[in-house]
C-alpha positions in Angstrom: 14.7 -15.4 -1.3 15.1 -12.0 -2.3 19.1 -12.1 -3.2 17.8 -14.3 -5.9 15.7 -12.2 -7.9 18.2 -9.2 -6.9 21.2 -11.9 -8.9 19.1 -12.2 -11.8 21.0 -10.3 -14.8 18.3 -10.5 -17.8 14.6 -10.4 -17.5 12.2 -13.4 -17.8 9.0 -14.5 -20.3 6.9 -14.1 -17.4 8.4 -10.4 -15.7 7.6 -8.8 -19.5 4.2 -9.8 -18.7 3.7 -8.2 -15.4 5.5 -5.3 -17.3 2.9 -5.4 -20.4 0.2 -5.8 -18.2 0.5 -2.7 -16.3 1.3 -0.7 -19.6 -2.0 -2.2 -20.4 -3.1 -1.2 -17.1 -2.4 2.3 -17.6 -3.4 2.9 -21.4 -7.1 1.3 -20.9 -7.6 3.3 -17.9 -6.2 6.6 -18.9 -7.9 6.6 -22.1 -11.2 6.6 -20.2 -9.6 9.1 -17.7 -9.1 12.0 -20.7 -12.0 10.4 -23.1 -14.5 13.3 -21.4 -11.8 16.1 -23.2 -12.9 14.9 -26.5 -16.7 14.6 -25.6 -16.7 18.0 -24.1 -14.8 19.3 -27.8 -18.4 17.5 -28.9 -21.2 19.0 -26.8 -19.5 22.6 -25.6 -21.3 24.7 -28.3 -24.4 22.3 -28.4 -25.1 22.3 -24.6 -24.0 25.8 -24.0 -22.2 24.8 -21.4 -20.5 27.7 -19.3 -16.7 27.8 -18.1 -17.8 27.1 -14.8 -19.8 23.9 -15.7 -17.0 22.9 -18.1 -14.8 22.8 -15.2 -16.3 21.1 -12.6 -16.8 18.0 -15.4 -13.3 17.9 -15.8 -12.1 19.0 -12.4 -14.9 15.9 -10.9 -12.6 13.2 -11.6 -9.7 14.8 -9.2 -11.7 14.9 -7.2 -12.6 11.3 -7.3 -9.0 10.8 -7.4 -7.5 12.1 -4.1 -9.6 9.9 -2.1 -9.4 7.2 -4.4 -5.5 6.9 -4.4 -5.4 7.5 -0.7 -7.9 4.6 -0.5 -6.9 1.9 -3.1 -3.3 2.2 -1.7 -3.7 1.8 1.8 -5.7 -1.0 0.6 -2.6 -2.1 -1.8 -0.7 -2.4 1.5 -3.5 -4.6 3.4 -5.2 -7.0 0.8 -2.2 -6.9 -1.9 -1.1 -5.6 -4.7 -2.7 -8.0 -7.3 -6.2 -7.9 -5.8 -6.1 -3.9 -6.4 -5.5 -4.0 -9.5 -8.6 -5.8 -10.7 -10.9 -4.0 -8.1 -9.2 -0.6 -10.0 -9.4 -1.8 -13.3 -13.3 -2.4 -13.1 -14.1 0.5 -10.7 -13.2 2.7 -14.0 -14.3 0.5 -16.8 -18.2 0.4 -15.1 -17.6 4.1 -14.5 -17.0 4.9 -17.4 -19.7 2.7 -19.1 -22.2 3.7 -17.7 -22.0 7.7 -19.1 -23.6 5.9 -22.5 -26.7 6.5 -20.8 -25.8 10.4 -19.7 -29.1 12.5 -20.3 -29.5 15.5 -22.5 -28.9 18.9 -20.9 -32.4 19.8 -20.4 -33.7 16.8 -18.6 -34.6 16.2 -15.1 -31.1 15.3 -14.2 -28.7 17.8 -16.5 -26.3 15.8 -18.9 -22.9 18.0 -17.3 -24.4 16.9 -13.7 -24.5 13.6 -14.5 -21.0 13.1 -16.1 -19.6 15.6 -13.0 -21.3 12.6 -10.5 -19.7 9.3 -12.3 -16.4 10.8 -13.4 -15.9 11.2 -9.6 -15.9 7.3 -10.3 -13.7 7.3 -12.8 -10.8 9.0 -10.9 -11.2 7.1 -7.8 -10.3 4.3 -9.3 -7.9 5.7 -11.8 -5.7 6.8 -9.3 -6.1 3.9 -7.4 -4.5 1.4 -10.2 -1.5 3.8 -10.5 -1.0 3.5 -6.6 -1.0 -0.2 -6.5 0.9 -1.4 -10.7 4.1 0.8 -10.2 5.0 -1.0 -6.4 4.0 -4.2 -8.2 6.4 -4.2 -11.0 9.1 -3.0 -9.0 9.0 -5.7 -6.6 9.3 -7.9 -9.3 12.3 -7.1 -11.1 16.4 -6.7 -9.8 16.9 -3.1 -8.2 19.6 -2.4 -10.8 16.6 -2.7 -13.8 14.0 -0.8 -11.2 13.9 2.6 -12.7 13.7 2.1 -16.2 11.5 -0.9 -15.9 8.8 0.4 -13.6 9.5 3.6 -16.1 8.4 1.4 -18.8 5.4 1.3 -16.7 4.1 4.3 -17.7 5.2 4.6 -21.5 1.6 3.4 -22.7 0.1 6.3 -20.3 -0.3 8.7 -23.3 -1.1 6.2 -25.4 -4.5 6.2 -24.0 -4.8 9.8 -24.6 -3.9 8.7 -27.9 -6.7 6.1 -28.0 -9.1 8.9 -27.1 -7.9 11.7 -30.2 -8.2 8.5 -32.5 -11.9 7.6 -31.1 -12.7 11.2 -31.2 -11.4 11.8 -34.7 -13.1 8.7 -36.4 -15.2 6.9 -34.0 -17.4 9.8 -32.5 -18.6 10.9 -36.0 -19.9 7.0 -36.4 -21.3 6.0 -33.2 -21.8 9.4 -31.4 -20.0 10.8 -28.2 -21.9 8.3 -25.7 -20.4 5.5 -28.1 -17.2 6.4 -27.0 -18.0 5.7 -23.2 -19.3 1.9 -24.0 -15.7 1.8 -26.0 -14.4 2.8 -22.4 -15.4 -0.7 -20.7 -12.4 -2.2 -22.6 -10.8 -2.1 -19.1 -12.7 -4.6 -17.5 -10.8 -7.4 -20.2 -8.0 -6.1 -18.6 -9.4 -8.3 -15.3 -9.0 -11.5 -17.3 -5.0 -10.8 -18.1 -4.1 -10.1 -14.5 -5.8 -13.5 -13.1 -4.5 -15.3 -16.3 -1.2 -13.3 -15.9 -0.1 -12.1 -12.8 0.7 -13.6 -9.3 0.6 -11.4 -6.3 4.0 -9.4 -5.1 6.8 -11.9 -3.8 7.6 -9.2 -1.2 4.3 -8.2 -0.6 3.6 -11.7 0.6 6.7 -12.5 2.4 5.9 -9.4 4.5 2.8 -11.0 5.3 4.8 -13.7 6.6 3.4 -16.3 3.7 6.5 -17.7 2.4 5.5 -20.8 0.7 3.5 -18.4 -1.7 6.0 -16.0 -2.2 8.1 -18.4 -3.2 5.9 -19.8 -5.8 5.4 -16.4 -6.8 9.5 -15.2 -7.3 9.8 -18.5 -9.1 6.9 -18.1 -11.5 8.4 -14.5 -11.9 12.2 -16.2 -12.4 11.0 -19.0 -14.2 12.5 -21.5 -12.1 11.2 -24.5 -9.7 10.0 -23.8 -6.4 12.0 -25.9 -4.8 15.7 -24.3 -6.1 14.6 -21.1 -4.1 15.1 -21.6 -0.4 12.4 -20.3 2.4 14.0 -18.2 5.0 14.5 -19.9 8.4 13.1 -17.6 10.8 9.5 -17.1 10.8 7.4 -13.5 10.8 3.7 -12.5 11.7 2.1 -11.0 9.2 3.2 -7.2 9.5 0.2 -4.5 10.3 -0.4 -1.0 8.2 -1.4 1.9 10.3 -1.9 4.9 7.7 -0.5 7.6 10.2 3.1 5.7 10.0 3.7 7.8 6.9 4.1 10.8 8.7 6.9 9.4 10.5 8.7 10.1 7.2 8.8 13.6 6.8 11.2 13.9 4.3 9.5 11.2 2.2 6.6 12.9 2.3 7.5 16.3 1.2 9.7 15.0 -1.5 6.6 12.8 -2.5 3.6 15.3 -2.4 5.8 18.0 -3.9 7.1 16.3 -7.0 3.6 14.5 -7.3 1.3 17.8 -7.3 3.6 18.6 -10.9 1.0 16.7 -12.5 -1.1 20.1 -11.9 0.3 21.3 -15.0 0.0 18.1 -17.3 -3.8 17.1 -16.4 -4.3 21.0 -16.4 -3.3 21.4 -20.0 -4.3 17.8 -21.8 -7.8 18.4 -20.1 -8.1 21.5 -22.0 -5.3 21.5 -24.6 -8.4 19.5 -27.2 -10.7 22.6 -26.8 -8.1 25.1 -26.7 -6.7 24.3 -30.2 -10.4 24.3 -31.2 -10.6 27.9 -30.0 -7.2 28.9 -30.4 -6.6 27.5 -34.0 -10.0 27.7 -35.4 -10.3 24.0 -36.4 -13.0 21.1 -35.9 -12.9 19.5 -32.7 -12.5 16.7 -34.9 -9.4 18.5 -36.5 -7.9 18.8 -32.8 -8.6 14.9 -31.8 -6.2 14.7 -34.9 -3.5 16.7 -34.0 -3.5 15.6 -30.6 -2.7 11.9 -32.0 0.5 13.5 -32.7 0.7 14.9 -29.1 0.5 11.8 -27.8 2.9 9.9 -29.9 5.8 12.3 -29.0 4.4 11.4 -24.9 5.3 8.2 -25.5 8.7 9.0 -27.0 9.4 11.5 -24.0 8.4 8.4 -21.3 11.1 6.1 -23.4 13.6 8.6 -23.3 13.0 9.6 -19.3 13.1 5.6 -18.5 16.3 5.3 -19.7 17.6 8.4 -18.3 16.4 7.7 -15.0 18.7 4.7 -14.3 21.5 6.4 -16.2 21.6 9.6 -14.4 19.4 9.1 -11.8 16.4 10.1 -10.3 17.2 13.5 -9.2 19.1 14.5 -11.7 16.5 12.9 -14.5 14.1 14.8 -12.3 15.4 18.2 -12.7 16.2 18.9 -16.0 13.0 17.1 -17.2 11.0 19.5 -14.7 12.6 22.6 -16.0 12.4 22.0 -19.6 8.5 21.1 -18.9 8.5 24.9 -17.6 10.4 26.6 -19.7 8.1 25.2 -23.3 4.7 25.5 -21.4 5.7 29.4 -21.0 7.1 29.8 -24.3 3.8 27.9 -25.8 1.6 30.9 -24.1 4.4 33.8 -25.7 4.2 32.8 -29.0 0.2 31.7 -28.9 -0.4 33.5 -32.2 2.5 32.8 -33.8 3.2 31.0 -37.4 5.9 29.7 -39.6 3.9 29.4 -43.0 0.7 28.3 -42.3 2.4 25.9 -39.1 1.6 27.1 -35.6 4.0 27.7 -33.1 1.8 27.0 -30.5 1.1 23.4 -31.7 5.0 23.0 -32.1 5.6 24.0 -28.6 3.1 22.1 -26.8 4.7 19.0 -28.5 7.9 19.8 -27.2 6.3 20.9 -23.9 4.6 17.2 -23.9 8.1 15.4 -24.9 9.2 16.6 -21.3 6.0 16.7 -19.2 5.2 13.3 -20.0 8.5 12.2 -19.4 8.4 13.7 -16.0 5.9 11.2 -15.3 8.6 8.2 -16.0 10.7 9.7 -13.6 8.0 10.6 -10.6 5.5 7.9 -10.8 8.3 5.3 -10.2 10.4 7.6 -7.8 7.4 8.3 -5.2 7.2 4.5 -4.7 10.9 4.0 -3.9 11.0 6.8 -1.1 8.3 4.7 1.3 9.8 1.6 3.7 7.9 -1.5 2.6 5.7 -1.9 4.7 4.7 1.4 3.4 4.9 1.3 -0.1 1.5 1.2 -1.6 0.2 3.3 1.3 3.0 5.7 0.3 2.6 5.9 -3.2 -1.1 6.2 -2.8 -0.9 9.4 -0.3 1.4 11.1 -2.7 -0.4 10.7 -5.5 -3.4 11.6 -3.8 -1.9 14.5 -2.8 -0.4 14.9 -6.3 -4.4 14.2 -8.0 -5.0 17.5 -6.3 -3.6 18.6 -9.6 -6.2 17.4 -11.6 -8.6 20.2 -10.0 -6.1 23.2 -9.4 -5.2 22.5 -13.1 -7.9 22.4 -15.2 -9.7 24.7 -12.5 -7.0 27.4 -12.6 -6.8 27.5 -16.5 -10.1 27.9 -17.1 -10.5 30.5 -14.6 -7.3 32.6 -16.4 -8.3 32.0 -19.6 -12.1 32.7 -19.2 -11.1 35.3 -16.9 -13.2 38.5 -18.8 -16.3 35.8 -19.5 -17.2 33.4 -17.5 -20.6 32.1 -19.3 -19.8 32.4 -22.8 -16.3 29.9 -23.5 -14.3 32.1 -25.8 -10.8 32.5 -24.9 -9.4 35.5 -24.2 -6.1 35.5 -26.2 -4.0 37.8 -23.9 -4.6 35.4 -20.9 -3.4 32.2 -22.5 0.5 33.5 -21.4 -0.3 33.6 -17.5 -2.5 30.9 -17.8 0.3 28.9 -19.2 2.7 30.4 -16.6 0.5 29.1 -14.3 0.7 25.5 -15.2 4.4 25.7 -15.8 5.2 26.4 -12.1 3.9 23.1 -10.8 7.0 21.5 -13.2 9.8 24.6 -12.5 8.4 23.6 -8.3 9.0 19.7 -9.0 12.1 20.6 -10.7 13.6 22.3 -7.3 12.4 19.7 -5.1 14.6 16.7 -6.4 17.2 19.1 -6.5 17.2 20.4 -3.1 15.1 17.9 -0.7 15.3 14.7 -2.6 17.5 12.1 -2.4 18.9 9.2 -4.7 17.2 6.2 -4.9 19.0 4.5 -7.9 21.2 1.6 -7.6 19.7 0.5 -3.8 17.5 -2.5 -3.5 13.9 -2.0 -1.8 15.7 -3.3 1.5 18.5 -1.2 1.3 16.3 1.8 1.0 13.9 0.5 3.9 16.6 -0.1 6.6 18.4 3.6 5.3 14.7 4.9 5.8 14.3 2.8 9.5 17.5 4.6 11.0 17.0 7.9 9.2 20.1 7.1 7.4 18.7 8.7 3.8 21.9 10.7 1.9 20.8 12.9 -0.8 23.0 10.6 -3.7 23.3 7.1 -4.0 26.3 5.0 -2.1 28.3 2.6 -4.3 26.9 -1.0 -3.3 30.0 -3.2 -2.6 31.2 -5.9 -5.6 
């Protein structure tokens, strides 16, 4: 059944809407993922909240996400991708919701606890929909459109954090900070697109041994009758998931974890970057939701540019010289902190070109660290490295606050002189990232899914693509 979709030279109606829906997917939830950096810019000074308080609300949802990814993907893998995706879309809308009602800092329960508790919530199911939508729109399209498609994925990813600097510029003012958490249940409509919308994985299914439905599925995705696609003759059980198989893939799991844990340096400085320009530049925190509208704009543009690039070079190569450019402007952001042209800031300038690449990275890795697991594997895969990889979202924001607060760690004023190592700091994860597709990983563009599972059954994995046969 397979060879037909893998024939297919243009996509279909009904593929762009697995496609938008994801994109969806990933904007909705996202946008409550870094909505808490633009309530913090809103109660920092009025709660007196410390560094170390700060940190743990913004490190709590990391936290929530490395179990949640390892979770919601092996379950990707056992229940299907599909059913994921609404569990994950209204684990984090309800989440998030529900931080309306978030008390002030001097009741019984204090207002930073009770954020710290449910934006535990919020990442576990964050990274959960990210484990399960990538593997689902890649098993939907030809392998030949599978790296800038399932790149596509991800454009819409800033876009949320786009949605959160427009709601903290102009909504907060209006309907408060705890307005902007009830705005953060607009995942949950989300639930009614992927029953309307989207079928579970052809693959997915026919792994299960349930061939009737994946054939209904691939031709609802192809457009086609049912009955022009022909069932395969030979019969299979439905095939078991034991998470401890992924170890048997060592180099798969290196590759992964590595290249995932570069998202250190991105959650690191987006969870902070809101307050930091407040500090840094001296401007409202409604000022700094502004300007990072802007930062999120030229994300978008970076993920466009990375999809293409990562089916026209590859994912190694794509990989490399988008993780060293991340490096090199997140270092030379922290150099020239206090530098102006005019009355424009250099350190605004750079983190926009600094975001251009780091959120490209992302179009590159997210897709990549589903293509490196056998099928049977895949969600259970993508969901271990990105577990791993949500580590990031505590060793980042954690690690910068403690650099940058380093001299006071009650009173959140930043100390100047530590913004360069702080920034050093974050850059690593992408100049590490960078090195590990150039040395350990190998070339997924241009193979099917079942070329790279049997290469991956026999250990037969070369570091750059083979030339399929015409």
């Amino acid at each position: 059944m397979i060879e037909r979709l893998e024939q297919q030279r243009k996509l279909t109606g009904n593929q762009w809407r697995i496609i938008l829906t994801a994109n969806l997917g990933d904007m909705l939830d996202f946008f409550d993922f870094f909505l808490i950096g633009y309530v913090l810019a809103f109660i920092l000074k009025d709660w007196h909240i410390t560094y170390g308080q700060s940190a743990i609300v913004l490190i709590s949802a990391g936290l929530g996400a490395v179990p949640g990814a390892f979770f919601w993907g092996w379950m990707g893998d056992r229940i299907g991708r599909r059913t994921v995706f609404i569990l994950t879309a209204l684990n984090v809308a309800l989440a998030t919701g529900v931080m309306y009602f978030t008390p002030e800092q001097n009741a019984l329960i204090p207002g930073w606890l009770f954020l710290v508790f449910f934006r535990f919530f919020v990442g576990f199911g964050n990274a959960g929909l990210i484990a399960v939508d990538i593997p689902l729109v890649q098993e939907f399209v030809p392998s030949y459109k599978r790296g800038w498609v399932s790149g596509l994925t991800t454009v819409l990813l800033p876009a949320g954090n786009v949605l959160g600097a427009i709601s903290g510029a102009y909504l907060a003012p209006e309907i408060g900070w705890r307005g902007l958490f009830l705005v953060g249940l607009t995942p949950a409509v989300l639930v009614l697109l992927i029953r309307y919308w989207v079928p579970e994985s052809p693959r997915f299914l026919m792994r299960m041994g349930r061939y009737d439905e994946a054939r209904k599925s691939l031709a609802w995705a192809l457009q086609v009758d049912p009955g022009e696609i022909e069932l395969p003759t030979d019969s299979a059980d439905e095939e078991r998931t034991r998470w401890r198989d992924l170890f048997q893939y060592p180099r798969s799991m290196i590759t992964a974890c590595l290249v995932a844990l570069s998202q250190t340096g991105g959650v690191g400085l987006l969870m902070w970057i809101t307050a930091l320009f407040v500090m840094v530049l001296r401007i409202t925190p409604a000022e700094a939701s502004y300007l990072m509208i802007w930062v999120g704009i030229v994300g978008v543009f970076g993920r466009l540019v990375a999809s293409w690039m990562s089916d026209a070079l590859g994912r190694r190569r794509s990989g490399f010289v988008i993780g060293m450019c991340a490096a090199i402007l997140m270092a030379l952001a922290g150099y020239f902190y206090d530098v102006y042209i005019g009355t424009l800031s250099v350190f605004f300038l750079l983190i926009m070109a600094q975001r251009f690449f780091g959120d490209a990275s992302y179009a590159v890795i997210g897709p990549y660290i589903a293509e490196v697991w056998p099928s049977r594997l895949r969600a259970s895969g993508m969901g271990f490295s990105y577990g791993i990889g949500n580590l990031g979202k505590i060793i980042g924001p954690l690690g910068l606050a403690l650099i940058v607060g380093s001299t006071d760690y009650v009173s959140p004023k930043v100390v100047p002189t530590a913004l360069f190592p702080a920034l050093l700091f974050l850059a690593f994860w992408y100049f590490q990232a960078a090195m590990v597709f150039l040395l350990v990983g190998f070339e997924t563009k241009g193979r099917t899914i079942e070329e790279i599972n049997e290469a991956l059954e026999h250990g037969a994995i070369p570091a750059t693509a083979q030339a399929r046969p015409a």
